[in-house]
Backbone as CSV, one residue per row, in Angstrom:
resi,resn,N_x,N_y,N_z,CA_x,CA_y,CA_z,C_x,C_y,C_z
1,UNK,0.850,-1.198,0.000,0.000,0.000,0.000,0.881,1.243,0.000
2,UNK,0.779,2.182,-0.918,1.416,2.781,-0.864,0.622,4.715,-0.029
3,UNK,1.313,5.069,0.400,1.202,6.482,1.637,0.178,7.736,0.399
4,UNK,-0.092,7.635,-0.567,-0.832,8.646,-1.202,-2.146,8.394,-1.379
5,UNK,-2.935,7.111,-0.441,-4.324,7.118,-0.535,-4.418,7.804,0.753
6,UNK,-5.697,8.247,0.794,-6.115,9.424,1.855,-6.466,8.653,3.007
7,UNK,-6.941,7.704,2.373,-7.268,6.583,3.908,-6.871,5.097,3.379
8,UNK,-6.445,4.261,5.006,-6.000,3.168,4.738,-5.902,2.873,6.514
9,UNK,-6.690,1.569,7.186,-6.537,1.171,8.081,-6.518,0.071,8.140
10,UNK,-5.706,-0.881,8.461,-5.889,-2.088,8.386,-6.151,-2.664,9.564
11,UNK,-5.524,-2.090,11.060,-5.838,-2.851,12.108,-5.553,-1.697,12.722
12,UNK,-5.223,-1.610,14.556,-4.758,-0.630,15.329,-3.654,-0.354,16.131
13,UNK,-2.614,-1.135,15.172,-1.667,-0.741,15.342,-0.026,-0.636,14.495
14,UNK,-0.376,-0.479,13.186,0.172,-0.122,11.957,0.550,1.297,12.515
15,UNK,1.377,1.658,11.977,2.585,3.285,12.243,1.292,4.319,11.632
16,UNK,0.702,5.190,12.735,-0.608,6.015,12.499,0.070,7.255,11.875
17,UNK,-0.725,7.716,10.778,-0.254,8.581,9.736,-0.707,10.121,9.764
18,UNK,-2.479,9.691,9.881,-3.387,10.754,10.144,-4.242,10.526,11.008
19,UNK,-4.710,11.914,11.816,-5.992,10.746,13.145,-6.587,12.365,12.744
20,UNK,-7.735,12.147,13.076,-9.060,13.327,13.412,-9.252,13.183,14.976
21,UNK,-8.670,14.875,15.522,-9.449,14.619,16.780,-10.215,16.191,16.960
22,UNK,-11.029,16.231,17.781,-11.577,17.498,18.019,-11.327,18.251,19.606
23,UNK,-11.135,19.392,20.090,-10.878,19.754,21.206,-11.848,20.262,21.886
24,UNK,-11.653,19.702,23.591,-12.837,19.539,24.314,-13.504,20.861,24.705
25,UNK,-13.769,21.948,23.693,-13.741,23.431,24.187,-15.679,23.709,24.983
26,UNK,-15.878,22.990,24.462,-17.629,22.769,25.309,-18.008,21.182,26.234
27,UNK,-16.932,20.859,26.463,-17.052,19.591,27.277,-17.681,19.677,28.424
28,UNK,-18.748,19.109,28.736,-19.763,19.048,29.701,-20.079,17.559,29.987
29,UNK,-20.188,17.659,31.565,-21.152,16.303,31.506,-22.461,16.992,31.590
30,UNK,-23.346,17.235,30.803,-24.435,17.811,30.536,-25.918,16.964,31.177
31,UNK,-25.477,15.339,30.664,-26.385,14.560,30.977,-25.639,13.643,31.393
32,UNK,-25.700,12.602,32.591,-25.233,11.391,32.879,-25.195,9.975,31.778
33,UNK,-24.122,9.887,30.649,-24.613,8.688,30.069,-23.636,7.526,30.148
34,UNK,-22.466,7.595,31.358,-21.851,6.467,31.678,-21.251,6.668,32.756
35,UNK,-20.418,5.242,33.258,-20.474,5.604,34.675,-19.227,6.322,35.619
36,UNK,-18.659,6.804,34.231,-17.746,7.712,34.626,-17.892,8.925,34.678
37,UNK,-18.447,9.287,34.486,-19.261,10.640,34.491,-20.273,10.443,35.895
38,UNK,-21.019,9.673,36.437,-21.496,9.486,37.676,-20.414,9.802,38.503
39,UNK,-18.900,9.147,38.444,-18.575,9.602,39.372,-18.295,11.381,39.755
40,UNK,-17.822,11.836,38.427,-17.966,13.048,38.136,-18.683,14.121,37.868
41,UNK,-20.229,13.880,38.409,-20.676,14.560,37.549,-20.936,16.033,38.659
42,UNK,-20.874,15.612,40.157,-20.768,16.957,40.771,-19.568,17.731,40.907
43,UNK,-18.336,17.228,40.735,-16.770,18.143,40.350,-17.038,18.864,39.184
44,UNK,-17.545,18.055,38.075,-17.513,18.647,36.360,-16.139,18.522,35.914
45,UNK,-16.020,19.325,34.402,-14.353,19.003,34.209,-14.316,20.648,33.777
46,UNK,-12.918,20.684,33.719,-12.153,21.796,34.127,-11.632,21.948,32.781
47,UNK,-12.197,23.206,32.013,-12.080,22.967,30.521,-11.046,23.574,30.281
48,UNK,-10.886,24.453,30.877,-9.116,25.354,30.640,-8.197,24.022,30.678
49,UNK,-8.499,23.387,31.940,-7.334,21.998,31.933,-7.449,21.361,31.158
50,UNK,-8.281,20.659,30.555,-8.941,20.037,29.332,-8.227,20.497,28.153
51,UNK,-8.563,21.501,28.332,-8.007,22.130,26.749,-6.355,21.954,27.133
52,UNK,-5.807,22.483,27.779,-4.050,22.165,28.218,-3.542,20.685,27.875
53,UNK,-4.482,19.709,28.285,-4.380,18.570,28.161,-4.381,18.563,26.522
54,UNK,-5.561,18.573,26.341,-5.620,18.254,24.635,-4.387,18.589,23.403
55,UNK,-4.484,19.995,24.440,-2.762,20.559,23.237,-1.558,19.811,23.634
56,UNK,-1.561,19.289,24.647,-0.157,18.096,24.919,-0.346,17.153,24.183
57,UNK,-1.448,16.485,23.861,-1.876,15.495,23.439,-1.770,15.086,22.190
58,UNK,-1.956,16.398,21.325,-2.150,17.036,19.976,-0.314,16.954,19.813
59,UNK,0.283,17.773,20.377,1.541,18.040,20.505,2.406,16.877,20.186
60,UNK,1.901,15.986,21.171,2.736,14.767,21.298,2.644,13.532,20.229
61,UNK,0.824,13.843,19.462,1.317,12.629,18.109,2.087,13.438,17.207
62,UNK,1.988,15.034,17.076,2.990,15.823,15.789,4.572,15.153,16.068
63,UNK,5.079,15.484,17.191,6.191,15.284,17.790,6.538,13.318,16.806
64,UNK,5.738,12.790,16.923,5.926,11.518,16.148,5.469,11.630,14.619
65,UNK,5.094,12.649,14.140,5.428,12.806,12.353,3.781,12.514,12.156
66,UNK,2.651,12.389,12.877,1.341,12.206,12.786,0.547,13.431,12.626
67,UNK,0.013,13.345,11.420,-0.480,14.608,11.091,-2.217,14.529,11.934
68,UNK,-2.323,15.769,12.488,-3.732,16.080,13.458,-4.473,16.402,12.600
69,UNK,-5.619,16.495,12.349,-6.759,16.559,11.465,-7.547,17.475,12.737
70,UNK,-7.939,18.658,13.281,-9.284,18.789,14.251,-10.258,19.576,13.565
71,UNK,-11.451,18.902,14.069,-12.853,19.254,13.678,-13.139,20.053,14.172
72,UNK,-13.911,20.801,13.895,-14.456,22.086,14.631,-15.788,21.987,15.328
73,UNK,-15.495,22.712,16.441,-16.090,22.303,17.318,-17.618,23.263,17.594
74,UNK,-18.701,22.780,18.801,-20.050,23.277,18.390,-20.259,22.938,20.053
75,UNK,-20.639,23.954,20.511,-21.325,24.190,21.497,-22.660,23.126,21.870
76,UNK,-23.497,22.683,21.258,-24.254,21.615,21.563,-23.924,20.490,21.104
77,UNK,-22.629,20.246,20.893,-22.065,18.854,21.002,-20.887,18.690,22.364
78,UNK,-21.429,18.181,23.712,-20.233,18.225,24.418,-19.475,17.187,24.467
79,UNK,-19.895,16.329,23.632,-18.768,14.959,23.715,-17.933,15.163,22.279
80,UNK,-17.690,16.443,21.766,-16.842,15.981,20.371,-15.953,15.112,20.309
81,UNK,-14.800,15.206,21.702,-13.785,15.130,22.091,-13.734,13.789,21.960
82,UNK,-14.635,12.886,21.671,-14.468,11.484,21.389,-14.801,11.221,19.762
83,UNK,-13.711,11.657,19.412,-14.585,11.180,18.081,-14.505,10.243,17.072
84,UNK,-13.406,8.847,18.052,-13.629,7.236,17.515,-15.111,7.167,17.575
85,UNK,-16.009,7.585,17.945,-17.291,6.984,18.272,-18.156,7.384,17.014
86,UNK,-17.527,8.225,15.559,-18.303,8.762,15.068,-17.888,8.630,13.783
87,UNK,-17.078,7.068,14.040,-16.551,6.498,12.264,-15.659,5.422,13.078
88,UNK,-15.125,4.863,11.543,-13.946,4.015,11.717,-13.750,3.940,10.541
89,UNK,-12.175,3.458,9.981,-11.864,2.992,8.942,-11.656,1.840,8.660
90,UNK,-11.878,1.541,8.141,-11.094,-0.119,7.671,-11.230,-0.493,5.917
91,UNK,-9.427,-0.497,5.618,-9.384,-0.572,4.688,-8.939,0.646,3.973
92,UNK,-9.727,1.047,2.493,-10.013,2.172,1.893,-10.705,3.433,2.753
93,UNK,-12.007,2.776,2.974,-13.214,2.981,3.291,-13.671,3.864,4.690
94,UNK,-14.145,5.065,5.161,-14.141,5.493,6.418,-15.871,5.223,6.341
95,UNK,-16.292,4.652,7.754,-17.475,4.172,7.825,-17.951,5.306,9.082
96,UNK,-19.018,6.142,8.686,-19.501,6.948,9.657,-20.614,6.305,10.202
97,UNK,-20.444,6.525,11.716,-21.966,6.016,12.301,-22.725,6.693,12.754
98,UNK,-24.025,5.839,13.541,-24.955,6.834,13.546,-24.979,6.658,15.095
99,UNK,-24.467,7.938,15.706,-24.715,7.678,17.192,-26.305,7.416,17.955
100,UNK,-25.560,6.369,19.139,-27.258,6.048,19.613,-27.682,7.157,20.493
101,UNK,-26.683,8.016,20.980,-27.099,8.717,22.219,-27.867,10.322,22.001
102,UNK,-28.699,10.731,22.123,-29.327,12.181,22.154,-28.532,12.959,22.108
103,UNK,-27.564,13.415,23.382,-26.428,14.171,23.345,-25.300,13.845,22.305
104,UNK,-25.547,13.134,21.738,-24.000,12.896,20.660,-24.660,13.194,19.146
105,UNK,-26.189,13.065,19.028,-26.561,12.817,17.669,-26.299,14.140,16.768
106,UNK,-25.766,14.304,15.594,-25.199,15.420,15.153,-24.050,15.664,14.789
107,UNK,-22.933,14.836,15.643,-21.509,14.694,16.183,-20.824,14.702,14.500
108,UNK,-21.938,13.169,13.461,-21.786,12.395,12.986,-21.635,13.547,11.608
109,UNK,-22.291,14.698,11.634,-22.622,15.877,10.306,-21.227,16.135,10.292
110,UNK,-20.332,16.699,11.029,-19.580,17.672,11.414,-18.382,16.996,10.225
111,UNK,-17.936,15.661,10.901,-17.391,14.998,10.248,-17.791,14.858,8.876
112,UNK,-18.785,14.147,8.450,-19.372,14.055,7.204,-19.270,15.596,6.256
113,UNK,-19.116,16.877,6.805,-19.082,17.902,6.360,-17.710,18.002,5.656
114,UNK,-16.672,17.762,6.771,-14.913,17.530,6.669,-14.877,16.776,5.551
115,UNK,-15.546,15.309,5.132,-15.198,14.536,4.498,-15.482,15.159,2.990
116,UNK,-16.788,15.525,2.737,-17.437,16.168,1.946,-16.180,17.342,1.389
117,UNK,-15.500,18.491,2.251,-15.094,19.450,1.977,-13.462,18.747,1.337
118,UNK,-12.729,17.362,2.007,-11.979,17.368,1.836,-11.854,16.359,0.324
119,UNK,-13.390,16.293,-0.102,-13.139,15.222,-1.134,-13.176,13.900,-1.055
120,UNK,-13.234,13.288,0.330,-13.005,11.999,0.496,-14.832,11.258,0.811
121,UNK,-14.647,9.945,0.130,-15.164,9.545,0.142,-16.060,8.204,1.980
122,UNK,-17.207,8.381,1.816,-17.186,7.235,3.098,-18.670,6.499,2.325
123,UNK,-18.640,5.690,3.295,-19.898,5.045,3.551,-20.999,5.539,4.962
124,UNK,-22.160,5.870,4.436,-22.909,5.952,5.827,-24.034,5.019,6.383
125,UNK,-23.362,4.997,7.761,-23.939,3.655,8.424,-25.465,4.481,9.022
126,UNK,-26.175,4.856,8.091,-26.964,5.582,8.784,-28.202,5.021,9.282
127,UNK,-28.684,3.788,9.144,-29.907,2.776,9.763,-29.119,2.018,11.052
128,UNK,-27.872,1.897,10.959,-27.395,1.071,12.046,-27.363,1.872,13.139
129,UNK,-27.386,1.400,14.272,-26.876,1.821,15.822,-25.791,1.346,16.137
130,UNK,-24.766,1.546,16.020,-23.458,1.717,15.517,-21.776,2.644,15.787
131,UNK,-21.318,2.146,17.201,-20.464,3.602,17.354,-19.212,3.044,17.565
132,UNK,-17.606,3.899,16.805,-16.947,3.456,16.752,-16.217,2.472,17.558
133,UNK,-16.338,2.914,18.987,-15.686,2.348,20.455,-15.845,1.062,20.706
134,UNK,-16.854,0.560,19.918,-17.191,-1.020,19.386,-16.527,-1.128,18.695
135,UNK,-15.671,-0.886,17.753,-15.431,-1.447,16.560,-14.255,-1.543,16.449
136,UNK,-13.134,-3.080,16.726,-11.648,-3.191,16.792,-11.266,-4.046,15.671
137,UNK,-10.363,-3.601,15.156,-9.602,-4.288,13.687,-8.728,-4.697,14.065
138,UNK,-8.384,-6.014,13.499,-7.219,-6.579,13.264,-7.755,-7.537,11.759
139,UNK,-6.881,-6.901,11.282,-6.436,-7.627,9.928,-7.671,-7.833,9.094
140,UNK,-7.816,-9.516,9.030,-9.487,-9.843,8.800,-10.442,-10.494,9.343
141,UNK,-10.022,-9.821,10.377,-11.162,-9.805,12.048,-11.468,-8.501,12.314
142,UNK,-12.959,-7.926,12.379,-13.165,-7.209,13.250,-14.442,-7.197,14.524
143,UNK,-13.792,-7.621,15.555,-14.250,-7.350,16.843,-15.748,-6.259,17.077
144,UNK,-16.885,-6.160,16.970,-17.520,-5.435,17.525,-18.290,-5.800,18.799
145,UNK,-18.469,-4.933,19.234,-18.907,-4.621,20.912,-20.093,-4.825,21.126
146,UNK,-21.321,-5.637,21.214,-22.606,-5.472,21.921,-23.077,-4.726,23.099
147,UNK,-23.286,-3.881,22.586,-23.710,-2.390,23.825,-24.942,-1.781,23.584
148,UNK,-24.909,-0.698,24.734,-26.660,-0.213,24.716,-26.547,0.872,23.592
149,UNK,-24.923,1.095,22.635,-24.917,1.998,21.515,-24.628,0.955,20.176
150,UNK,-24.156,-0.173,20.174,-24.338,-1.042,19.089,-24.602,-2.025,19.033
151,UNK,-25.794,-2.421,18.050,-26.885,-3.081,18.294,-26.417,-4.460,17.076
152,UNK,-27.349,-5.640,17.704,-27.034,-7.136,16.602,-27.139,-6.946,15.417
153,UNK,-27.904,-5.883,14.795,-28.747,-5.476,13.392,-27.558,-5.175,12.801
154,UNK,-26.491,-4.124,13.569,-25.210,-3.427,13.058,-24.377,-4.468,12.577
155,UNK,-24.196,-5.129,13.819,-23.080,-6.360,13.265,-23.099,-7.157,12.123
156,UNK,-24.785,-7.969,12.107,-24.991,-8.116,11.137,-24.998,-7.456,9.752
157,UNK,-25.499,-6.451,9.573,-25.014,-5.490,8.306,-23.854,-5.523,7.580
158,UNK,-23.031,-5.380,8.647,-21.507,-5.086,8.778,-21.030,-6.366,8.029
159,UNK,-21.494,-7.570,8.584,-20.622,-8.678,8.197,-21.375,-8.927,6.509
160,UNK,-22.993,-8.544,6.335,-23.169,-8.805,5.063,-22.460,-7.571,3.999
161,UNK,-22.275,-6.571,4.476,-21.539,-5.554,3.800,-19.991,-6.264,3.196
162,UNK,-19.452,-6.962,4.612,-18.051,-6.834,4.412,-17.823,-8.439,4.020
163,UNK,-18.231,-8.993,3.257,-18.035,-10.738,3.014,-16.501,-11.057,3.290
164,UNK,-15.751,-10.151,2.832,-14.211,-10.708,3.118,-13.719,-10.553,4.331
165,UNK,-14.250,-10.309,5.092,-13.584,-10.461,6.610,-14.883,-11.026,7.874
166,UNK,-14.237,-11.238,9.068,-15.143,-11.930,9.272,-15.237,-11.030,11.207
167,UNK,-16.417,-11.016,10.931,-17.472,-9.727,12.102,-17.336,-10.125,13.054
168,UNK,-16.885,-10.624,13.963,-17.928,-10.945,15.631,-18.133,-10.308,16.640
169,UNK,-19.209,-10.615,17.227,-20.189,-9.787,18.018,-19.476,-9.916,19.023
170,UNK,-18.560,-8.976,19.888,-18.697,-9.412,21.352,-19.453,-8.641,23.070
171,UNK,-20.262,-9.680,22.933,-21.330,-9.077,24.302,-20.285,-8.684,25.339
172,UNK,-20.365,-7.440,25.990,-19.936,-7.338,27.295,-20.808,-6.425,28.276
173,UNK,-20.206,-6.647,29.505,-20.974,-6.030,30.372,-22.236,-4.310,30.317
174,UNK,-22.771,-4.214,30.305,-23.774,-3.058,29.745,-22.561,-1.623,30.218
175,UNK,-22.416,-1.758,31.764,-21.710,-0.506,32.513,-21.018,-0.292,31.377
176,UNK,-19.724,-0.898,31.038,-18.428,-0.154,30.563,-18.661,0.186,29.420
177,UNK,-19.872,0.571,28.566,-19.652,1.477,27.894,-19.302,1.230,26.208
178,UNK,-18.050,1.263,26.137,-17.595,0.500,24.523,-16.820,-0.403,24.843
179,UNK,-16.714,-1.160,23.516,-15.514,-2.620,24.266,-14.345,-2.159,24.411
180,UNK,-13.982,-0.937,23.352,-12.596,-0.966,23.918,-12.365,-0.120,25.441
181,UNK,-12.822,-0.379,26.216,-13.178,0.269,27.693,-12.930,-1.034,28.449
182,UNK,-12.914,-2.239,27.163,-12.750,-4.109,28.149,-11.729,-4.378,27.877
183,UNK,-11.384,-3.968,26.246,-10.909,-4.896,25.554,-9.854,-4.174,24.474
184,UNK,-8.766,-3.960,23.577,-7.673,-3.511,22.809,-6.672,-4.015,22.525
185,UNK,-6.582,-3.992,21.023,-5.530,-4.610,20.589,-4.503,-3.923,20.056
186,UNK,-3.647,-4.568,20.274,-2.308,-3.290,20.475,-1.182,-3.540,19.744
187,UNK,-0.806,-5.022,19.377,-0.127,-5.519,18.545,-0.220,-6.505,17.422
188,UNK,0.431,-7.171,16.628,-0.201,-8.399,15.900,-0.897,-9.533,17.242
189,UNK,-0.129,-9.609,18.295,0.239,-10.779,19.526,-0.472,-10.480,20.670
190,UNK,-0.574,-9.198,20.713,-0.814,-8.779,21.897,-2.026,-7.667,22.552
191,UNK,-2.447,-8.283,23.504,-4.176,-7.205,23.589,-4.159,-6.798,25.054
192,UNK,-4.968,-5.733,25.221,-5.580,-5.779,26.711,-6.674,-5.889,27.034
193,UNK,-6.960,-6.392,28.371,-8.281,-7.037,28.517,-8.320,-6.984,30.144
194,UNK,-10.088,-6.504,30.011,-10.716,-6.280,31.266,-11.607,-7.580,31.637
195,UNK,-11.323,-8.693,32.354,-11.815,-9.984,32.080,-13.355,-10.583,32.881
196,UNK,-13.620,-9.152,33.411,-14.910,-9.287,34.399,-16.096,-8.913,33.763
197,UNK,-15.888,-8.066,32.793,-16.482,-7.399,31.516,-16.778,-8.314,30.459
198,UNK,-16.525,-9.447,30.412,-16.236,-10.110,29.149,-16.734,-11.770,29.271
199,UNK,-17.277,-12.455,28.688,-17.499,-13.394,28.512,-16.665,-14.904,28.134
200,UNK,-17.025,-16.062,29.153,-15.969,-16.690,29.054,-15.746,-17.494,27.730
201,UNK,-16.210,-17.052,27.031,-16.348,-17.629,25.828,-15.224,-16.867,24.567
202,UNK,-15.674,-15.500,24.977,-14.531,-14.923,24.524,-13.285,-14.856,24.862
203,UNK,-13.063,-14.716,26.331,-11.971,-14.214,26.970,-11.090,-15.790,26.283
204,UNK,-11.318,-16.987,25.829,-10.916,-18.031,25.710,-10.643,-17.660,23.980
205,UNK,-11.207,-17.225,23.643,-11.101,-16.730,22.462,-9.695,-15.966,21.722
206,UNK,-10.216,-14.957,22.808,-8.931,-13.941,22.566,-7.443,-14.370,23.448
207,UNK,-7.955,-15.088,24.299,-6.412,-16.139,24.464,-5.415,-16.649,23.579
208,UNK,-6.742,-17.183,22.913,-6.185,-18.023,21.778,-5.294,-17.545,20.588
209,UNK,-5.499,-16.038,20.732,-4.919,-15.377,19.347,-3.731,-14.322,19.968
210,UNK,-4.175,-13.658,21.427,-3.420,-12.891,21.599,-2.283,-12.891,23.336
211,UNK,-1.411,-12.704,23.567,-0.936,-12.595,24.879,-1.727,-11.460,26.000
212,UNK,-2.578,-11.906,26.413,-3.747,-11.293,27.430,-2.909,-10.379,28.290
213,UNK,-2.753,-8.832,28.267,-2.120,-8.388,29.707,-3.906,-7.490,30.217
214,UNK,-3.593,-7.926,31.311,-4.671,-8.385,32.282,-5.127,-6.341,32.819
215,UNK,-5.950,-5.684,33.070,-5.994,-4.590,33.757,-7.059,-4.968,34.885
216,UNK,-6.996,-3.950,35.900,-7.098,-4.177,37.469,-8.771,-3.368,36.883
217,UNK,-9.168,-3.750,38.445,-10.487,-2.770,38.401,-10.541,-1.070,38.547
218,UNK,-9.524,-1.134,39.036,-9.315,0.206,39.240,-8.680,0.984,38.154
219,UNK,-7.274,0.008,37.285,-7.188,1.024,36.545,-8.002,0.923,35.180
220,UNK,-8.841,-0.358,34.992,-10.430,-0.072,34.148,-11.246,1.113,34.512
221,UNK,-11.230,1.444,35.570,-11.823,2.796,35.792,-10.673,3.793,35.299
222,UNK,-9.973,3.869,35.495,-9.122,4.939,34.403,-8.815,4.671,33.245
223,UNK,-9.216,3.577,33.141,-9.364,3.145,31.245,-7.875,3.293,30.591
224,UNK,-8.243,2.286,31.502,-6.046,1.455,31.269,-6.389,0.389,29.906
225,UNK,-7.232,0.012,29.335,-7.490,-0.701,28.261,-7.522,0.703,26.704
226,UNK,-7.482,1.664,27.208,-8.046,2.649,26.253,-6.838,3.562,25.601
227,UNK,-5.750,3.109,25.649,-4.525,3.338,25.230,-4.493,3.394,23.799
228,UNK,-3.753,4.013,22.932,-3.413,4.586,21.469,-1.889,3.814,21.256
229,UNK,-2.505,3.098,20.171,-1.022,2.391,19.666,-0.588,3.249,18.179
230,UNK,0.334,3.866,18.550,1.360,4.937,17.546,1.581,4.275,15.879
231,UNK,1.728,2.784,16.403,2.546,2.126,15.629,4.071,1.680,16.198
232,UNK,5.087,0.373,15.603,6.293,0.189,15.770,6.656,0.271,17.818
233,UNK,5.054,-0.510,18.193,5.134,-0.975,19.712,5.274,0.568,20.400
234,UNK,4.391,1.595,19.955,4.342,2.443,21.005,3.452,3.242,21.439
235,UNK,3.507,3.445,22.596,1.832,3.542,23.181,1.526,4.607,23.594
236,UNK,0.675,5.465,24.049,0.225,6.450,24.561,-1.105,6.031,25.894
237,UNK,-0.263,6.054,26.689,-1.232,6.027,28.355,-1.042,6.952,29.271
238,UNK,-2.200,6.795,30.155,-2.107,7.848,31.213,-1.017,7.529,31.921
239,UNK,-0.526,8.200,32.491,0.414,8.083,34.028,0.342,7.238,35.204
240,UNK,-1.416,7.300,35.306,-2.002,7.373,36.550,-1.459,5.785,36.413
241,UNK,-2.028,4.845,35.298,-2.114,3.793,34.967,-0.758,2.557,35.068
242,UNK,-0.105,3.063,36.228,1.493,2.148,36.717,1.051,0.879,36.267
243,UNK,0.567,0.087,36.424,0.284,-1.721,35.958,0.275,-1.999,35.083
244,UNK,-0.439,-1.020,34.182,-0.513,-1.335,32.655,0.554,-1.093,32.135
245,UNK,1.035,0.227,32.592,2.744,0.691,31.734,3.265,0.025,31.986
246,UNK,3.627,-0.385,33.226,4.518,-1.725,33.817,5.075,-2.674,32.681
247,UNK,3.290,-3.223,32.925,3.240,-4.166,32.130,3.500,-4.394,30.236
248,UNK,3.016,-3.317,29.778,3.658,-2.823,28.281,4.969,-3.181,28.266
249,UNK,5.599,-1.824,29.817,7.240,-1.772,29.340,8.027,-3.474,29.191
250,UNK,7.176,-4.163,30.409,7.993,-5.481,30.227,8.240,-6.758,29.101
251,UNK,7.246,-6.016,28.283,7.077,-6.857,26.830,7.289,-5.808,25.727
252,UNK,8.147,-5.084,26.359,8.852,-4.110,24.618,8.332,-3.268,24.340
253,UNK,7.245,-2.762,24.588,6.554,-1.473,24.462,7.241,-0.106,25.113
254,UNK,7.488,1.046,23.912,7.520,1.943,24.635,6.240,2.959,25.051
255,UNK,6.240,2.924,26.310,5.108,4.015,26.459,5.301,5.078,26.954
256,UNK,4.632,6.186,26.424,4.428,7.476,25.852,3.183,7.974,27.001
257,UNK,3.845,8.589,27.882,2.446,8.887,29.395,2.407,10.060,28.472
258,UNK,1.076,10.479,28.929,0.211,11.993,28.440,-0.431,11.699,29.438
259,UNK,-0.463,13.616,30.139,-2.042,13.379,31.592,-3.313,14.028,30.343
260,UNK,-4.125,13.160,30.577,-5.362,14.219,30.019,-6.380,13.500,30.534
261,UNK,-5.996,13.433,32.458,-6.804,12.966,33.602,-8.163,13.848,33.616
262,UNK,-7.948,15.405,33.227,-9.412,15.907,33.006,-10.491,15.106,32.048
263,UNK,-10.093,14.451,30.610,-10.907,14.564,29.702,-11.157,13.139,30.096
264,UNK,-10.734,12.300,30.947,-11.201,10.621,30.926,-12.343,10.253,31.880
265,UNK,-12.975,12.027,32.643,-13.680,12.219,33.283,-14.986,11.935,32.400
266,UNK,-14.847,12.141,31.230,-16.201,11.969,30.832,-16.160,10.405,30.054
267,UNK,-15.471,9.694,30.946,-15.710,8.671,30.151,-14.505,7.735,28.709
268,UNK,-14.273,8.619,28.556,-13.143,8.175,27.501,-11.499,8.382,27.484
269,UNK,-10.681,7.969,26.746,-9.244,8.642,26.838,-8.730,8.255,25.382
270,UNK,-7.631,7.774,25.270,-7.071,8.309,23.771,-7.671,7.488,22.845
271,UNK,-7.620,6.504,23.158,-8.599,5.669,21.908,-10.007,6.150,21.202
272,UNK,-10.466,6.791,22.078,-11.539,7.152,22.490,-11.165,8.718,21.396
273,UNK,-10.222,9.124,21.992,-10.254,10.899,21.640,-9.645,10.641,19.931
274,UNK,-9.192,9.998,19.353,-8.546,9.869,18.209,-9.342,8.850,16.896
275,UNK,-9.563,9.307,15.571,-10.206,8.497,14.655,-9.281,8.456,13.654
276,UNK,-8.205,7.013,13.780,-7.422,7.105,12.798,-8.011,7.364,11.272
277,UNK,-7.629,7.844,10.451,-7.781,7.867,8.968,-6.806,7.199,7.905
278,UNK,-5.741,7.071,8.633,-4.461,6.515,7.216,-3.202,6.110,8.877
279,UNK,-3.079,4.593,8.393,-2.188,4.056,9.270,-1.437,3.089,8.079
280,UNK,-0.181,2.698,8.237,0.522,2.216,7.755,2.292,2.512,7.100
């Protein structure tokens, strides 16, 4: 494959080229819609910090030759700041979805506007219930999430859409939200996984294919599974998250701490905040 198609994803963790992210400049927990935000929702988040965070964040994929793409941002969208949840690529192809949540619905134009202005082509998933944070690639597997935002109808679609690769559904716990909040794959070999979240059917599954490093309950609440793989084994995690880095560093990973402890308040962190477009 050569670097002059505009998009190209094959899995999530190929050397990331271009990502779309948007900055959290109206970030609110406005409405309670996960349970990280319960814990937060009488502190709130601290958008000056937020925003400080974001420009480190921003800073730190340039600093690795990754060109930032940000969307512009809209006052009645306070979750921009996640905006894996509002596409994915795989392949050629950028697949926009249709968010399930009230507060997010709209998210999905903004983008579609970008795509429109920049010429590029997508597909719209617009009958499905359908959001990126479900949706993990590797190769010709992709992983989706059974949640109260993506629904059996999606998966199915997905797999009659995509005949050459092969779909599976994986159910997890309702709380956490998207799978990759359980579940991430980080290398050809290697994944992380929240195993209380997850079904033993799978968790036997993903044994089978990948070296399991295990995250705690606690740092699942800081969404130690929700890490950004650069490419060429290198990672981007919180600080807070000692077990997981630990654990990375001891199997060859370099990791790359960023605090952007404000913005994981609402629920998400880099996986979450970044929509690759061209990896490889």
């Amino acid at each position: 494959m050569t670097l002059n198609h505009k998009t190209f994803c094959a899995n999530e963790y190929d050397p990331l080229k271009r990502v779309i992210l948007c900055q959290p400049q109206y970030m609110t927990i406005r409405e309670v819609i996960n349970e990280t935000q319960k814990e937060f929702k009488d502190e709130g988040i601290h958008i000056k910090r937020a925003l400080e965070q974001h420009r480190e964040f921003v800073r730190t994929l340039e600093d690795h030759e990754i060109e930032v793409v940000l969307l512009p941002y809209h006052k009645k969208y306070p979750e921009q700041v996640f905006t894996r949840d509002i596409g994915f690529t795989l392949g050629q192809t950028i697949f926009v979805a249709k968010m399930a949540h009230d507060v997010r619905i709209g998210e999905e134009d903004v983008l579609k506007q970008w795509l429109d202005d920049e010429e590029m082509s997508y597909f719209n998933l617009a009958e499905d219930r359908i959001e990126g944070g479900d949706v993990i690639i590797d190769g010709e597997t992709i992983y989706v999430g059974l949640s109260n935002r993506t629904h059996q109808e999606a998966v199915e679609h997905l797999q009659g859409l995509l005949i050459q690769y092969d779909v599976k559904a994986i159910p997890f716990k309702e709380k956490y939200l998207h799978l990759d909040c359980v579940f991430n794959v980080i290398s050809p070999d290697t994944a992380l996984i929240y195993r209380p979240a997850l079904t033993e059917e799978d968790i036997g599954l993903f044994s089978s294919r990948y070296e399991l490093i295990e995250v705690s309950e606690d740092e699942q609440f800081t969404l130690g599974t929700n890490v950004l793989s650069i490419g060429n084994k290198k990672i981007l995690s919180l600080p807070i998250n000692k077990q997981v880095n630990q654990n990375l560093r001891n199997r060859g990973f370099e990791v790359i701490e960023v605090d952007i402890s404000e913005i994981i308040k609402s629920g998400g962190s880099f996986r979450c905040c970044t929509l690759p477009i061209l990896r490889g």
